[in-house]
VMD Tcl script that draws the C-alpha trace (Angstrom):
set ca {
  {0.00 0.00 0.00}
  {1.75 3.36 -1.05}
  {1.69 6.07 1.33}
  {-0.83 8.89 1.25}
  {0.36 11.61 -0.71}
  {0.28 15.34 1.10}
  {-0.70 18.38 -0.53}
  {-2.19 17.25 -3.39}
  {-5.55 18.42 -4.69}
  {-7.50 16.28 -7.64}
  {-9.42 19.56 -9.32}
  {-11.37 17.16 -11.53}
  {-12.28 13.57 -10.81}
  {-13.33 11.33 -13.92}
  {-16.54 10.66 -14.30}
  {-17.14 8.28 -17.33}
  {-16.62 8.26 -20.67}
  {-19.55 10.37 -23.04}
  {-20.48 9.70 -26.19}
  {-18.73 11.83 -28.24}
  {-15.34 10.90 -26.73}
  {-15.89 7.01 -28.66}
  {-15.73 8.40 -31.77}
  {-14.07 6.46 -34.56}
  {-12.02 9.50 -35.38}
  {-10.28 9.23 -31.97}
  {-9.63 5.52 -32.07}
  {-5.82 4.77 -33.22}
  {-7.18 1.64 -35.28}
  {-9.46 4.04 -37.23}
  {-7.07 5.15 -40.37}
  {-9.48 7.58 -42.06}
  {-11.96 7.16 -44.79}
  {-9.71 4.77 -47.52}
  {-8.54 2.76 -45.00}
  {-11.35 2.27 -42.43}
  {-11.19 0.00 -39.13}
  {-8.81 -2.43 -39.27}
  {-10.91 -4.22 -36.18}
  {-13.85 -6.50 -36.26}
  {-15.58 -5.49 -33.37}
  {-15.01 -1.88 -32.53}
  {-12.81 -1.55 -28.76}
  {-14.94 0.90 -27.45}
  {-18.60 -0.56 -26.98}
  {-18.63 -1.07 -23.46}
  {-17.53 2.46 -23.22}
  {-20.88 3.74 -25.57}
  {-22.94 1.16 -23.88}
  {-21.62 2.42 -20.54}
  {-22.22 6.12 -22.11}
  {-25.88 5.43 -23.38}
  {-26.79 3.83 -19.72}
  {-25.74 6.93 -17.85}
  {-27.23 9.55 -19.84}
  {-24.14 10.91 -21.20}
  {-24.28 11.85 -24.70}
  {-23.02 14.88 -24.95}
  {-20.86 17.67 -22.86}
  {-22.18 20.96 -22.27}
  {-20.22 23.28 -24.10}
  {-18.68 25.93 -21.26}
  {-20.17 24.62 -18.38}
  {-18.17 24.60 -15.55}
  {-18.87 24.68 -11.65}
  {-19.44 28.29 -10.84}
  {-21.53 28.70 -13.70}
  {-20.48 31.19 -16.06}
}
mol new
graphics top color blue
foreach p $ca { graphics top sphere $p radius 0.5 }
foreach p [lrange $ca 0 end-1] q [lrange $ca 1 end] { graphics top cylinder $p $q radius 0.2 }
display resetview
């Protein structure tokens, strides 16, 4: 078990994947439109299953926590 570190502060925890971050375009197996997937079955659907099942499809574009 590794000590506790002190003076360290996590700003933003991670929360899950969304939707939009499982995009074929982000996926390093994905080699454009000639190409295509070089895969079978694609490595993310648990992630877009995961995605779908919590709600998260899409981020709010400048939300943050104090609300501006």
């Amino acid at each position: 078990m590794k000590p506790k570190k002190e003076n360290v502060k996590i700003v933003q925890k991670f929360r899950g994947h969304y939707l939009e971050d499982c995009d074929c375009q982000y996926c390093k197996y994905h080699q454009g439109r000639k190409r295509g997937c070089k895969l079978d079955k694609c490595r993310c659907d648990k992630e877009k299953l995961d995605a779908i099942a919590k709600g998260r499809t899409s981020r709010k574009q400048g939300a943050t926590k104090w609300g501006s």
